[in-house]
N, C-alpha and C positions, 0 to 999 in steps of 0.2 A: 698369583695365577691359580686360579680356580676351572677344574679341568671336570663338566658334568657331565664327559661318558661315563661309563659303565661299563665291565669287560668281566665275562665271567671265562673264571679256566677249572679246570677237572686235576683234581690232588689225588695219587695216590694213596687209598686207606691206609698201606702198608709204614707209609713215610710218617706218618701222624703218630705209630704207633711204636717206633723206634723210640731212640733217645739222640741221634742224632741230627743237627738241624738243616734241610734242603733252601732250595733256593727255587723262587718262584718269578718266573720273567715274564715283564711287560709285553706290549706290542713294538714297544718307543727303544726295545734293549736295556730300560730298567732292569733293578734289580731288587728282589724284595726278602731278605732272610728270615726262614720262619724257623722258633725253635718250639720242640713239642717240650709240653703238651701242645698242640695249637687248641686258641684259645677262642681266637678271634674267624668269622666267615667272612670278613670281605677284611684287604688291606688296600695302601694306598702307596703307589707309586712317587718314589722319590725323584725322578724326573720330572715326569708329566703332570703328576697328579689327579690321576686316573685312579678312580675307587675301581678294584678286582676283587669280585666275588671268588669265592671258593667254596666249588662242588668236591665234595668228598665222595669217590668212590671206592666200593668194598673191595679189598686185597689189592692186588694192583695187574689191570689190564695191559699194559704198556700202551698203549693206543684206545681212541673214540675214532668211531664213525662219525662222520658228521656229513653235511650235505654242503659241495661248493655252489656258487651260484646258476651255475648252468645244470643242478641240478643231478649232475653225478656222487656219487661217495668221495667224501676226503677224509686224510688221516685228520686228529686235532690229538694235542698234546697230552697227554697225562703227568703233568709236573710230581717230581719228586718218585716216577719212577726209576724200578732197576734196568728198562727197558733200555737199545738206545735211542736215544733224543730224535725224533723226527728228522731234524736240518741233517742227520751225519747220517740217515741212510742213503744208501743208493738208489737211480733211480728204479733200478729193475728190481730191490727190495721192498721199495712204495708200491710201485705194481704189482708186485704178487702180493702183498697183504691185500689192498683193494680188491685184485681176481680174484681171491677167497671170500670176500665179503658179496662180492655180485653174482659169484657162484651161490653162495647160501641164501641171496634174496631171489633169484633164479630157482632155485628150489623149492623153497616155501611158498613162490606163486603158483607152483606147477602141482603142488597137494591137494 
């Protein structure tokens, strides 16, 4: 099985630079353990066999913005943050992160 998506996910800077190793999840519920150093920018799911890129971001965010497809703000993961995990917040903690982020895009249009 030869699986030629492509999925990119967002690594906290902070996890690369420890000494302990995180865990980086599919779309499929794979599972992919990385130990640092990390060495490598994309792995391969042992389920699917989905090649995931890994974007390394500085210190750790605990969340991206990102766009759903209706065009609103959505949360996206930051794997191997100390944040918690997306799936276990609430939903009125989703929302208020998002109303903060549409407050600050609300703002910077109005400048």
């Amino acid at each position: 099985m030869n699986n030629e998506n492509i999925l990119y996910t967002f690594i906290a800077g902070i996890a690369i630079q420890g000494n302990n190793p995180f865990i980086v999840q599919c779309n499929c519920g794979g599972e992919i353990t990385i130990m640092p150093p990390m060495q490598e920018n994309q792995v391969v799911c042992p389920m699917c066999e989905t090649t995931i890129k890994l974007l390394v971001i500085e210190g750790d965010p605990g969340y991206v913005i990102g766009q759903g497809a209706d065009g609103e703000p959505t949360l996206l993961t930051v794997q191997g943050s100390v944040e918690k995990p997306i799936n276990m917040l609430s939903k009125e903690e989703r929302e208020a992160i998002l109303k903060k982020v549409k407050d600050n895009i609300k703002g910077k249009t109005n400048e």
